[in-house]
Structures are given as C-alpha cells and as structure tokens.
SEKETOR-395161 format. One record per atom (N, C-alpha, C): residue in one letter; x, y, z. Coordinates in steps of 0.1 Angstrom, whole numbers, padded with zeros to 4 digits, always signed. Layout:
N
aXYZ...
//
This chain:
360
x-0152+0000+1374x-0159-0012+1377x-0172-0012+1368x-0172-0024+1363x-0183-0020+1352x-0199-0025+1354x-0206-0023+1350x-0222-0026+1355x-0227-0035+1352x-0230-0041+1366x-0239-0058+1369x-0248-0059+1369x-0253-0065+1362x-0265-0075+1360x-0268-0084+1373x-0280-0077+1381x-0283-0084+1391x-0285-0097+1394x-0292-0105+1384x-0290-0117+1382x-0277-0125+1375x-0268-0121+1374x-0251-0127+1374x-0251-0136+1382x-0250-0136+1392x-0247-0144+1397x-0256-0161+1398x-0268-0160+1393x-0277-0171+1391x-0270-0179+1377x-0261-0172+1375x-0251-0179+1367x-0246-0195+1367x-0244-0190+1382x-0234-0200+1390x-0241-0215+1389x-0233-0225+1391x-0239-0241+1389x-0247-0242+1406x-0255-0247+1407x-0261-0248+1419x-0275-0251+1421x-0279-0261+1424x-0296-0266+1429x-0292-0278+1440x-0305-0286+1443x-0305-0293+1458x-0307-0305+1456x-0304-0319+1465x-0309-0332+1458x-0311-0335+1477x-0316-0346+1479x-0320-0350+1494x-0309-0351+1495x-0307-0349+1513x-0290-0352+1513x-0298-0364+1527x-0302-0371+1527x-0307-0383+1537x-0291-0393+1538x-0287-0394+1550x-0277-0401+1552x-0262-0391+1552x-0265-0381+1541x-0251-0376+1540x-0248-0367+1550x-0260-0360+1561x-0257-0350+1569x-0250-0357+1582x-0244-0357+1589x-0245-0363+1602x-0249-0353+1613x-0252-0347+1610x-0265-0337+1620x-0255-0325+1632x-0261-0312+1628x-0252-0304+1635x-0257-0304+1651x-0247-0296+1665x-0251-0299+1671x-0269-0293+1675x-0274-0286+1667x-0287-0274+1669x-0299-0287+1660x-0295-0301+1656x-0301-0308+1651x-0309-0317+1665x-0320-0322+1653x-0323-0332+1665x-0329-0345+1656x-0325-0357+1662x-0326-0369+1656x-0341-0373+1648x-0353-0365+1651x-0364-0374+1647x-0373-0362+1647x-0383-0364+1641x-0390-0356+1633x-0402-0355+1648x-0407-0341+1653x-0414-0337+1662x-0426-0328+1658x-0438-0334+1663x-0453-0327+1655x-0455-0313+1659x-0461-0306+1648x-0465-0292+1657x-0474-0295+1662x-0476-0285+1674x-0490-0284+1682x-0494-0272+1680x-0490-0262+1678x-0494-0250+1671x-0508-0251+1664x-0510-0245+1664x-0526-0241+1657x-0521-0234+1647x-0527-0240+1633x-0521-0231+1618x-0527-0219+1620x-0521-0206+1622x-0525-0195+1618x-0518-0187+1607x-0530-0182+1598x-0520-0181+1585x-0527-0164+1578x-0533-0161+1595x-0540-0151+1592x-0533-0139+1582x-0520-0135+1585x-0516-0123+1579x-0513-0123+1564x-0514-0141+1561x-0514-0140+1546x-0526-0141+1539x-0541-0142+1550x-0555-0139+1542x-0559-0121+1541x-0545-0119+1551x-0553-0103+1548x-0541-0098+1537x-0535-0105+1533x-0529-0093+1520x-0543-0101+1509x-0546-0110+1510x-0557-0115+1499x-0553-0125+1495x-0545-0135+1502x-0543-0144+1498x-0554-0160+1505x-0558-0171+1492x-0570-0181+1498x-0562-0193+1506x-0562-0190+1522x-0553-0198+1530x-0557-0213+1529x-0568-0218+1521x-0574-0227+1526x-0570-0238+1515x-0563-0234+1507x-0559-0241+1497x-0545-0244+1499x-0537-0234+1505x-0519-0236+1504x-0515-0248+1511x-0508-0248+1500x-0498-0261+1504x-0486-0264+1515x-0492-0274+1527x-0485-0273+1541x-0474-0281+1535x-0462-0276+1543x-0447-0284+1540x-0448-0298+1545x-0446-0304+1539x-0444-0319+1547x-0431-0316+1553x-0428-0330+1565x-0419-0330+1572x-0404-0337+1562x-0417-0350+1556x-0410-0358+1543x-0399-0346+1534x-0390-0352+1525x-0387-0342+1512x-0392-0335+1509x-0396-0322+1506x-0402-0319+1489x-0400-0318+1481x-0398-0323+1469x-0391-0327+1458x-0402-0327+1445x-0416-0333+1446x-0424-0333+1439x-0431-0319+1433x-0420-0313+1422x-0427-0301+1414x-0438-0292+1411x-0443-0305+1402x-0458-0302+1395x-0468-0303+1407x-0468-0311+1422x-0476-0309+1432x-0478-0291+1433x-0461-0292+1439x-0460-0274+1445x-0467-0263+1434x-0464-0267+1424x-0468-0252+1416x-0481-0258+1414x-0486-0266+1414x-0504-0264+1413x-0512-0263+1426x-0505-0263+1440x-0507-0250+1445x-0504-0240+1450x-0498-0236+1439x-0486-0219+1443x-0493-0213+1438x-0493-0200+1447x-0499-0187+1444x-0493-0175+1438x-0492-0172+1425x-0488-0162+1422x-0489-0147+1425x-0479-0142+1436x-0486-0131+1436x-0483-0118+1432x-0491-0109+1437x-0494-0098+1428x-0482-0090+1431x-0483-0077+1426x-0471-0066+1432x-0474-0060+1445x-0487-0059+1450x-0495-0056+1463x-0495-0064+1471x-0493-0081+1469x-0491-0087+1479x-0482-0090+1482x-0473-0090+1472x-0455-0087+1475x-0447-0077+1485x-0454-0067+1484x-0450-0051+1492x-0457-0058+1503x-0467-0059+1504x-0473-0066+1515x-0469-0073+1527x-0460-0088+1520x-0452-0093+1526x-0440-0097+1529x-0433-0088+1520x-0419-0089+1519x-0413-0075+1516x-0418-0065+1515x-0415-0051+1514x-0407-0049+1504x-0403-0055+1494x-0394-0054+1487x-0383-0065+1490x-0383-0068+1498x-0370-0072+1507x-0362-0085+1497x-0369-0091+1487x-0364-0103+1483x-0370-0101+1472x-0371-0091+1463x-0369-0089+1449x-0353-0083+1442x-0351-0093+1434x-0339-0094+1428x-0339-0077+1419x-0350-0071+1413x-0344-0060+1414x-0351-0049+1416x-0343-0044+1421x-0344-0033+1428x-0348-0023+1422x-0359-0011+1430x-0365-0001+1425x-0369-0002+1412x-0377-0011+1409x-0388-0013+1401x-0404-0015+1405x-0407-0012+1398x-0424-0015+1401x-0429-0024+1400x-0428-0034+1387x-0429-0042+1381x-0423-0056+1384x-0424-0067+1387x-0413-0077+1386x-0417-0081+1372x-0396-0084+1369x-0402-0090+1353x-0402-0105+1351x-0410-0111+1358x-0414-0126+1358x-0425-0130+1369x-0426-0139+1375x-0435-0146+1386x-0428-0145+1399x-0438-0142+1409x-0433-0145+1421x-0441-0152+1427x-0439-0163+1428x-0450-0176+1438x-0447-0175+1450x-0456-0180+1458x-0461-0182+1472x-0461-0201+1474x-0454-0207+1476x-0452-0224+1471x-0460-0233+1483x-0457-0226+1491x-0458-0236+1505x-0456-0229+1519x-0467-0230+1528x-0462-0224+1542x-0462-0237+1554x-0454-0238+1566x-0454-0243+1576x-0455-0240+1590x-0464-0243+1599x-0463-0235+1614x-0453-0241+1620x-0447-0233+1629x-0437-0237+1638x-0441-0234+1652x-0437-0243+1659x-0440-0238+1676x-0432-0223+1678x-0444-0217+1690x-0444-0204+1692x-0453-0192+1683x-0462-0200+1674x-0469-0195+1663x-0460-0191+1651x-0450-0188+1654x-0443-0187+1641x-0447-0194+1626x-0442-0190+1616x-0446-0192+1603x-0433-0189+1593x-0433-0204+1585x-0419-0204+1578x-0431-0203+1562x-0425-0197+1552x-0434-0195+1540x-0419-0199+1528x-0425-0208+1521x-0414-0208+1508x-0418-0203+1501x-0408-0190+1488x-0411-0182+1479x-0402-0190+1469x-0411-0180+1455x-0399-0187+1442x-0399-0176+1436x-0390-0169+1433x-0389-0155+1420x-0384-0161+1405x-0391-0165+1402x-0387-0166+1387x-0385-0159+1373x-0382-0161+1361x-0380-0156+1349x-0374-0162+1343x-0377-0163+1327x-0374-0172+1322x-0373-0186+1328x-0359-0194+1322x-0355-0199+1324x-0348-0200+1335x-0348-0195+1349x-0340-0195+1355x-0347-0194+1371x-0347-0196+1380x-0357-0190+1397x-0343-0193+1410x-0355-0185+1419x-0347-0188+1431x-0353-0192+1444x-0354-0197+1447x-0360-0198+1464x-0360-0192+1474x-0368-0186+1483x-0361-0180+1489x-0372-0187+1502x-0367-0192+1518x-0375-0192+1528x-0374-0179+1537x-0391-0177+1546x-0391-0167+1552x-0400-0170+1563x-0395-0162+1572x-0401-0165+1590x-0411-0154+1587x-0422-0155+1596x-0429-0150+1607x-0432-0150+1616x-0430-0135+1623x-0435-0142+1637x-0456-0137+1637x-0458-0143+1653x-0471-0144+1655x-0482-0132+1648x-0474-0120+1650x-0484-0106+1646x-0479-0104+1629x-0474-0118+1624x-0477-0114+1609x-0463-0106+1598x-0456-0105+1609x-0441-0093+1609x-0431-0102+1605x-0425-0104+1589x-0412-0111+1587x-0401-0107+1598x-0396-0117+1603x-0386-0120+1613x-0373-0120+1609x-0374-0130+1595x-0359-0137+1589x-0368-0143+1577x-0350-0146+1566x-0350-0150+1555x-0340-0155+1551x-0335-0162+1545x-0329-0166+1536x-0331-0171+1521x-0317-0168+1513x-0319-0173+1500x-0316-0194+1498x-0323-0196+1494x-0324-0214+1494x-0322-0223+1484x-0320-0212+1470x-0315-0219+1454x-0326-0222+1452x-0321-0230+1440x-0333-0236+1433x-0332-0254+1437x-0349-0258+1438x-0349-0270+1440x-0355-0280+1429x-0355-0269+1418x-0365-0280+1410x-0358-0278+1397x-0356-0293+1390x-0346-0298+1380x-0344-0292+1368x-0335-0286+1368x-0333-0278+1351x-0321-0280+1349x-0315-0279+1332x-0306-0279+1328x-0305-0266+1321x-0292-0266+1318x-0289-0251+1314x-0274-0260+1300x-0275-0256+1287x-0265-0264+1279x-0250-0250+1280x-0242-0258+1282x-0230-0251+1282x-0228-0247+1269x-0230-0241+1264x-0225-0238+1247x-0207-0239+1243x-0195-0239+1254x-0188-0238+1249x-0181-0255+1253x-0188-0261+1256x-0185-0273+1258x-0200-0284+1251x-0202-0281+1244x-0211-0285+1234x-0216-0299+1242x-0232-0303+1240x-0236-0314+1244x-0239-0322+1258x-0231-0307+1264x-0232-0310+1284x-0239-0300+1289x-0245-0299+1298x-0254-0290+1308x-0249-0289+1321x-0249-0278+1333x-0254-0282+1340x-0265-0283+1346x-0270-0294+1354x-0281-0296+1357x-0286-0295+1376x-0298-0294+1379x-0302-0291+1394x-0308-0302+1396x-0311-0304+1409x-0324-0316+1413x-0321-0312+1429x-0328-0308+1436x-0328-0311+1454x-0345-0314+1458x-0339-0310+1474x-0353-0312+1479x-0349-0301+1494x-0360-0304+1500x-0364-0296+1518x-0366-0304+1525x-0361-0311+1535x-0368-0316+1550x-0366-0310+1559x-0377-0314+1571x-0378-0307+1582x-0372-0322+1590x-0362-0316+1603x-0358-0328+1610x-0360-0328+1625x-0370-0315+1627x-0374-0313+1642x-0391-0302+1637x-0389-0301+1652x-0406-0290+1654x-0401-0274+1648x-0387-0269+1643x-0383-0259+1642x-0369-0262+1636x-0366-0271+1627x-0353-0273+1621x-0352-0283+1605x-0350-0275+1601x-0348-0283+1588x-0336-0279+1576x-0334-0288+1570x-0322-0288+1553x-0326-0287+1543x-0321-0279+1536x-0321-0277+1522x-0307-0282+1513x-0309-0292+1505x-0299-0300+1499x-0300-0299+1490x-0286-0297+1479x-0283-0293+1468x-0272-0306+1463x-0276-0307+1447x-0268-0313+1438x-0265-0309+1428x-0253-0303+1423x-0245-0294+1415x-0237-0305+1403x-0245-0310+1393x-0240-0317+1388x-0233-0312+1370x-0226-0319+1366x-0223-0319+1351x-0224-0329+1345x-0232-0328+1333x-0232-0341+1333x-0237-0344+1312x-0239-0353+1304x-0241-0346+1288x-0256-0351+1292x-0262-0345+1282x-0276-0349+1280x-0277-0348+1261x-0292-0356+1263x-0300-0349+1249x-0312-0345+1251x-0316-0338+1236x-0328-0329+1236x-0341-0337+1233x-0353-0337+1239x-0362-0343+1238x-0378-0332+1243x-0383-0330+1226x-0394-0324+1226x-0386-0309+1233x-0378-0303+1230x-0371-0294+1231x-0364-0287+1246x-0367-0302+1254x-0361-0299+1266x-0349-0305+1266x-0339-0304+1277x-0327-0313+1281x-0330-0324+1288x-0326-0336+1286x-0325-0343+1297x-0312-0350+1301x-0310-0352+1308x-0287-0356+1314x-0293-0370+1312x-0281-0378+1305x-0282-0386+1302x-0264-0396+1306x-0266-0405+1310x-0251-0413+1313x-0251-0409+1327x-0236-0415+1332x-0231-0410+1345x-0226-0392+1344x-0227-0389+1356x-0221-0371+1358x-0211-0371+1355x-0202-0358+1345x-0187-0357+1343x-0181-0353+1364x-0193-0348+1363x-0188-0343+1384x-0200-0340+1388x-0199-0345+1403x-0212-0340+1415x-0208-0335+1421x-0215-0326+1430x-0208-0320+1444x-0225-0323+1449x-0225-0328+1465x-0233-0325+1465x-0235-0320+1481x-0242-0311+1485x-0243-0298+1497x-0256-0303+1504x-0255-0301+1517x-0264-0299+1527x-0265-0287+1537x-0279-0277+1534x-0275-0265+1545x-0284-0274+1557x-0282-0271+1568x-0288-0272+1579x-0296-0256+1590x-0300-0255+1594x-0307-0244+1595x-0317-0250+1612x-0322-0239+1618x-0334-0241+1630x-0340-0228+1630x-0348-0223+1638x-0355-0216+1641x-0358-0213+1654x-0355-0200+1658x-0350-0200+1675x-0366-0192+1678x-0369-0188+1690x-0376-0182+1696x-0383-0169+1697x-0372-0166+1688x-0377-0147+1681x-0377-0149+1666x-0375-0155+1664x-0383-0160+1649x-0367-0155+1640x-0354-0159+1643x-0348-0158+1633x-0342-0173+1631x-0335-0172+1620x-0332-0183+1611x-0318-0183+1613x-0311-0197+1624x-0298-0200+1626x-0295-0210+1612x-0284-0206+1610x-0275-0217+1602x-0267-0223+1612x-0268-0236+1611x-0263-0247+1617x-0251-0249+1613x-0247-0261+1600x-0241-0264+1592x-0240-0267+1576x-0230-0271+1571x-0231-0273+1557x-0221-0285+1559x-0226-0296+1548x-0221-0312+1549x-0221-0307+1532x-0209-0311+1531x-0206-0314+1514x-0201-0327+1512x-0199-0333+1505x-0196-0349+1491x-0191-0346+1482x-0185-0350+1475x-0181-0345+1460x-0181-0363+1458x-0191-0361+1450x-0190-0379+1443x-0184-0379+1435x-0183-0375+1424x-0172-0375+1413x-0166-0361+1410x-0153-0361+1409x-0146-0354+1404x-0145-0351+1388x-0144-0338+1383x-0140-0336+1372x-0138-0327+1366x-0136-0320+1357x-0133-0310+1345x-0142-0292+1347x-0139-0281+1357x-0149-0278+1352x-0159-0276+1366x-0156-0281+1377x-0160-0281+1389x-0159-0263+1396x-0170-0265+1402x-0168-0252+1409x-0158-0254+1417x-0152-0240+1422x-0138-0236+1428x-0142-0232+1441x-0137-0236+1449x-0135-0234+1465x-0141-0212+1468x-0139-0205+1458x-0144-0192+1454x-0161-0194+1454x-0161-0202+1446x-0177-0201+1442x-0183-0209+1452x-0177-0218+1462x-0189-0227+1474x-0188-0213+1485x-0175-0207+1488x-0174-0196+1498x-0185-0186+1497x-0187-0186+1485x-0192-0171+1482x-0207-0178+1482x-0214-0188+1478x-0227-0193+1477x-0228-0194+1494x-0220-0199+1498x-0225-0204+1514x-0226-0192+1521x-0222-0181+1520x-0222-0168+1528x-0236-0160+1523x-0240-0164+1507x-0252-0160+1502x-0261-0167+1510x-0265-0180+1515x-0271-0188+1521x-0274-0188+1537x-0268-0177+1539x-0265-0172+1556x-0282-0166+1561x-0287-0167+1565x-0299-0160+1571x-0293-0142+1573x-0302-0136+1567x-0304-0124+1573x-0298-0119+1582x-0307-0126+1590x-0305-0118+1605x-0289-0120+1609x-0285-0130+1602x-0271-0127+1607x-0259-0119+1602x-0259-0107+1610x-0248-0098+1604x-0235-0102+1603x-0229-0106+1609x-0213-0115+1607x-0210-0118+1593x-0225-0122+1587x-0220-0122+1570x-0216-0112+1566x-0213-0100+1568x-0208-0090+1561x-0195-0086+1565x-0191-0096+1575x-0178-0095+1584x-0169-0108+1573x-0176-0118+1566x-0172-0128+1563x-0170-0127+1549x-0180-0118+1544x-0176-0111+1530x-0165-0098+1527x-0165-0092+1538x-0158-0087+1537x-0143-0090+1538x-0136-0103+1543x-0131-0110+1543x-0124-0119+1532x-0138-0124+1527x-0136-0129+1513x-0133-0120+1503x-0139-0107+1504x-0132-0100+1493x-0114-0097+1488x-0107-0101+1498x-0094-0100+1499x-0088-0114+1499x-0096-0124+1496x-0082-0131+1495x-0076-0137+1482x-0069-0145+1482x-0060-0144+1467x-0067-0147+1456x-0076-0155+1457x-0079-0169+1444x-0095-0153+1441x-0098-0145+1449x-0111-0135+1451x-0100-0121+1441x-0091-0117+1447x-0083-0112+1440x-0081-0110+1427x-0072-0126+1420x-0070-0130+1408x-0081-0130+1403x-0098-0133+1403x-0110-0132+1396x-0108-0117+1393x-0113-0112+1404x-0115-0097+1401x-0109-0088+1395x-0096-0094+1388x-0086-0086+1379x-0094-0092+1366x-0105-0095+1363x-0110-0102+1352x-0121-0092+1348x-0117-0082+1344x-0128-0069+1343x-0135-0072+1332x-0139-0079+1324x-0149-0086+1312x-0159-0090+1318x-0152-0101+1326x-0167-0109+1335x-0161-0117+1349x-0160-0108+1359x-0154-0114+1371x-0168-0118+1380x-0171-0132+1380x-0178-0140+1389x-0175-0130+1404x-0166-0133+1408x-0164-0127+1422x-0166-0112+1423x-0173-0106+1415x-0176-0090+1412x-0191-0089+1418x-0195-0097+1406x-0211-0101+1406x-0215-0108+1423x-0210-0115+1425x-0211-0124+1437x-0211-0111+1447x-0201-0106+1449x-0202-0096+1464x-0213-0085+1461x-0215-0080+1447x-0221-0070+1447x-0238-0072+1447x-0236-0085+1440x-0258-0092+1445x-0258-0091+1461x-0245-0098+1470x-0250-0096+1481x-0251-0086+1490x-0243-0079+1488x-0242-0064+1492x-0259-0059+1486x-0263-0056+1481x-0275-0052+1476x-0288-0061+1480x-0283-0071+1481x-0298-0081+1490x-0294-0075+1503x-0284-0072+1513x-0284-0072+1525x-0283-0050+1524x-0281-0044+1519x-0292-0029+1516x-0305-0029+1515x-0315-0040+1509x-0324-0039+1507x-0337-0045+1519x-0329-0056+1528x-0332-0060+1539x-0329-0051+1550x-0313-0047+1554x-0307-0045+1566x-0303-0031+1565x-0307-0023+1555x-0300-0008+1552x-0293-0004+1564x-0299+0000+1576x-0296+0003+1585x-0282-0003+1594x-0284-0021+1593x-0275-0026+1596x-0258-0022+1590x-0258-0022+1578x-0255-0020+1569x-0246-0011+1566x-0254-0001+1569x-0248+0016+1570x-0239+0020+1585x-0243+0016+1590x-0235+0011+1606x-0225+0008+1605x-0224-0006+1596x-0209-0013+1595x-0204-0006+1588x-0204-0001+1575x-0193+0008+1569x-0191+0016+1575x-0197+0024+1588x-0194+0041+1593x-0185+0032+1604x-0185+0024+1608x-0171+0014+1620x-0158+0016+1609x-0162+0007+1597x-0152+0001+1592x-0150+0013+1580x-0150+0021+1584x-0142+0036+1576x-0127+0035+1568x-0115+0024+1573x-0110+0025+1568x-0102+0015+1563x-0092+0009+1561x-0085+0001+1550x-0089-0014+1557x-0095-0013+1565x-0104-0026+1567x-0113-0030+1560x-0120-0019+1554x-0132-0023+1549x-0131-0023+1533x-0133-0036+1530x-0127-0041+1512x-0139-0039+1503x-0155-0037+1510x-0163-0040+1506x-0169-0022+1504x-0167-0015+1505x-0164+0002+1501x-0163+0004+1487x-0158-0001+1479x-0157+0002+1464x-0171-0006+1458x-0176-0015+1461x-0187-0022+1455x-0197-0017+1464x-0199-0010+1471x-0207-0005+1477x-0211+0009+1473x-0199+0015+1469x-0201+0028+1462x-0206+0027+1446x-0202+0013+1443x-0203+0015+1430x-0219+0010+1423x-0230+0009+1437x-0238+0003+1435x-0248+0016+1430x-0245+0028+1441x-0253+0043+1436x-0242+0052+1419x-0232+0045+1421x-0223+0053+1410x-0227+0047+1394x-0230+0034+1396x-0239+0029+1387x-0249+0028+1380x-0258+0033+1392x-0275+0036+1391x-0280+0022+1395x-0273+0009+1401x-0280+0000+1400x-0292+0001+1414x-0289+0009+1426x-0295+0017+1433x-0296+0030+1434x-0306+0035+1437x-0308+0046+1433x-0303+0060+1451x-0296+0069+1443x-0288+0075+1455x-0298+0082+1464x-0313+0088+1461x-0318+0094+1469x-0323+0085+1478x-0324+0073+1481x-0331+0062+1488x-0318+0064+1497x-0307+0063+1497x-0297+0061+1506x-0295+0070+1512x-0298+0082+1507x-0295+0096+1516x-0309+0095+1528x-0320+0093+1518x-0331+0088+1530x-0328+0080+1543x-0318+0068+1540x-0322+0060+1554x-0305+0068+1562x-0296+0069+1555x-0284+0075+1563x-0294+0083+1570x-0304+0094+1569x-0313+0100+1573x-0319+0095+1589x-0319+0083+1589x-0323+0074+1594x-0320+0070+1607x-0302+0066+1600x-0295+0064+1611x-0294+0069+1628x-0297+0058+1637x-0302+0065+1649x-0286+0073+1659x-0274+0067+1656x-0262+0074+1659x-0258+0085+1653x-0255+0096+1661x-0252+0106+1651x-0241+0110+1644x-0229+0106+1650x-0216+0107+1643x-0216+0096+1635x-0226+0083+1633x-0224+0076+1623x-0229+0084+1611x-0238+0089+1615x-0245+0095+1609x-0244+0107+1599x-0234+0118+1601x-0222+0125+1599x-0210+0117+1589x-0207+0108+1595x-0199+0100+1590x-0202+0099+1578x-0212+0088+1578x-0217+0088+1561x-0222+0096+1551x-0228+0106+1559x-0233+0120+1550x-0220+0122+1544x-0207+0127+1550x-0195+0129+1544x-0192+0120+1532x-0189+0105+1539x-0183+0094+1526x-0190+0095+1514x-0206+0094+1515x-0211+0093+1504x-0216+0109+1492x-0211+0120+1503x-0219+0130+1495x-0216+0134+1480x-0206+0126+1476x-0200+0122+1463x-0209+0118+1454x-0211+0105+1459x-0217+0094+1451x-0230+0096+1444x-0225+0096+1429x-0236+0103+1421x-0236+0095+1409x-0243+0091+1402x-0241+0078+1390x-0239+0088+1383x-0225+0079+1374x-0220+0085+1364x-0226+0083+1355x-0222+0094+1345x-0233+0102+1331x-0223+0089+1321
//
C-alpha cells in the first residue's frame, strides 16, 4: 500500500451553495428560526488569547459573504490551536508547525451555554471547514468536518478550459439546528487578472444539503442529507465519492461511522478503485478518515478494532498501514493502547500491533 498524502483527498470535487427550498426538513428540524436567550459567553476563547470583542457572531441568515468573514477571522497561533482543539482537527499530524493558516471565522451561542465556533485550515490553494461544539466549562464536546464554503475553482488540466468550481453557504434553522449546503459544479471558465472565473451554463451540478442539531451534552447529530442533481454530465462524481464524503461529514461523536466505513470498504465499485495502486481515491478517502477519527477518538478507536479482530474488520490493513508508513508515528499508539481502560482489549492490541514498525 503505498504512502498518502493526507490531503488527497481534498482532491475530491466538493463545496456548498444555499440549499433554501431544496431541504424539506429532517424530522430533528424545526420550521422557523428561534432567538438565543443565552448570554454570549466566549470566555474560554479570551483565555487562550483570543479578542472576543471583535469575533464575528453567525447569523441565523446564510453566510455566504467571504471578504466579511475573513476580515474578522482570527488567525491563530500554534498555542491557541493546542489550546483549543488539541490537535484534534489538524490535517497533519505530528507536526509542530502548520504549513498554512488556521482561522477562527465565526462563533455562535447556543441554548444551554454551549458554543458552536467555525474553523478554516487552509494552504495554498485549497481549505477546509471544520464546525466545533463547546460546552459551558470551555471543553470541545463535538466536531465535524463542513468542506469548503467559499468559491474557488480548481482547472482540470486534462480536460483543458473547465474547472471545478465551489460556492455554498451555513444557516441556522432553530435555537440549536442548522445546514451546511454544498454545490459541486463543472462547469468552463476563463482567466481574468489570473484567477478563474466559470463562465456559461454547468457541464453538471449536484447539489447537497447536510442537516445537523445540537443536543444537550453538546454533541453534533446529523440529521439528514437532501441532494438535486440539476444537470447531469460527463465526469460527475460516483455514488463512491458522495458515500465516502457523507460518512467524512458524520460528527465525531458518532461512532457508527466507523461501522459504516468499515462497510464501505468492501463493496464492489470501493473494491474495483482500490485495485488502482497509482492513485486509488477510495485508498486516500478511508485512510484521511481513519486518521481524523485516531486523532480525535484514539481510544474509541482502539476498542473497535480489539471487537472486530477478525475477517470482519476491512479497515485493519489501512489502519496498520498508517504506523507502517510513518504517516503516524508508532510510539504515540503504544502510548494510548497504554491507555486503554479494558484489559484484554488491552492485551489484545499490544499483540496485533507489536509488529507495526515503519518500513525502512
């Protein structure tokens, strides 16, 4: 299995557009937009050093308007990062350094004191979104990953003259519930002052609505997902690549995603990719997520593989090949198996992994 590039998968065609009208509302929805009564408390992000008095509150409306958010996003440091995210939502791993920006975009109170905060990790040409809970004493709760919402094009080089391109937005549709909508288009453009701009009708759209709430212990339900495909055409993402995004899109806290990828790893059309040892999409895909949910849920994690020991578990070879690779590093894992509060899980995996050593 050969060695991934953690951001592979940002490869994939995928950003947000309002989905107003296209959702028809899951049942954890509610019809009309409800005020907080909450008192903003934003204390735990003035003690990493951050100036609360400026950040930018989420409207209930879209957000869509760019140049607003980033003039007032906070870029923050590597100390206020560790601070408030522990690592937990840096794309890579065991570094010290991030090699680009990580903004602080927007925070919103939610009843029960809770606190929803939107992040952006960027580089280059390329970012990600990520939303994140807290609860009252300041303690990330939940997270998820949320794409990108702000418009870029990216030129296909092997289809000369076309891009694909992003555009979405965020609304809130209760006191504790809101969507993030995506528009996955193709479409030609031209160059102007050395950017892209899409120009004509789309060769194809797809376009996605996550739905999401926020319960009472501060974690992050997924609701539903409402898709459209306005136009069809040439070149469309594959029923592989929305599976595999929507399971990426899962909140945290819910473990079943690893029950659902591990699922997805076996079936046919996941299969046939994976026999593509040059450049298998479906390689990169399980293995970013496997590695965001180590770097969150270790614990969780390490549990499920010491259950699923045997020809059940499909997700064992990219899991191994994460310390066999060096793309994690193996004494961190012997640490938390360390960890582990069961003891014959515990045992268990001391055994499976006492192998696993990156090859020379």
């Amino acid at each position: 299995m050969k060695k991934i590039k953690q951001w592979a998968l940002m490869g994939l065609v995928g950003a947000f557009s309002a989905c107003n009208g296209m959702a028809t509302g899951g049942s954890q929805m509610v019809d009309s937009v409800v005020a907080v009564q909450e008192p903003t408390n934003f204390s735990f992000l003035a003690q990493a050093g951050i100036d609360t008095t400026s950040l930018l509150i989420l409207p209930d409306d879209p957000l869509v308007n760019g140049e607003e958010i980033f003039s007032k996003s906070v870029d923050l440091t590597t100390e206020q990062q560790n601070a408030l995210l522990g690592g937990a939502l840096h794309p890579d791993i065991n570094v010290d350094e991030h090699e680009g920006s990580f903004l602080l975009l927007a925070v919103k109170p939610l009843p029960g004191g809770f606190t929803l905060v939107l992040y952006r990790d960027s580089f280059a040409d390329r970012g990600m979104n990520y939303i994140a809970a807290y609860g009252p004493n300041g303690a990330m709760t939940d997270y998820l990953c949320a794409g990108d919402w702000f418009a870029w094009g990216i030129a296909d080089e092997a289809h000369p003259g076309t891009m694909h391109y992003k555009v979405g937005a965020m609304r809130f549709t209760g006191a504790d519930s809101f969507e993030v909508t995506e528009s996955k288009i193709y479409i030609a453009y031209k160059e102007v002052e050395y950017e892209l701009e899409p120009i004509g009708e789309p060769i194809w759209q797809v376009d996605e609505c996550y739905q999401y709430s926020v319960d009472d212990v501060g974690h992050i339900l997924y609701v539903d997902t409402k898709a459209d495909v306005k136009k069809k055409g040439d070149r469309m993402p594959t029923a592989m690549d929305a599976d595999f995004e929507n399971i990426q899109r899962q909140p945290m806290s819910d473990i079943t995603r690893i029950d659902r990828l591990n699922d997805l790893a076996v079936r046919s059309d996941v299969l046939a990719d994976l026999k593509n040892k040059d450049n298998s999409r479906a390689e990169n895909m399980i293995m970013t997520q496997l590695m965001d949910f180590y770097e969150k849920l270790p614990l969780e994690l390490l549990s499920w593989m010491a259950v699923h020991d045997g020809r059940s578990n499909h997700l064992l070879p990219f899991f191994e090949a994460m310390f066999t690779q060096d793309l994690v590093k193996k004494s961190g894992l012997d640490k938390k198996i360390g960890m582990m509060p069961d003891a014959k899980a515990r045992a268990k995996m001391e055994r499976l992994t006492a192998r696993w050593e990156p090859k020379q």
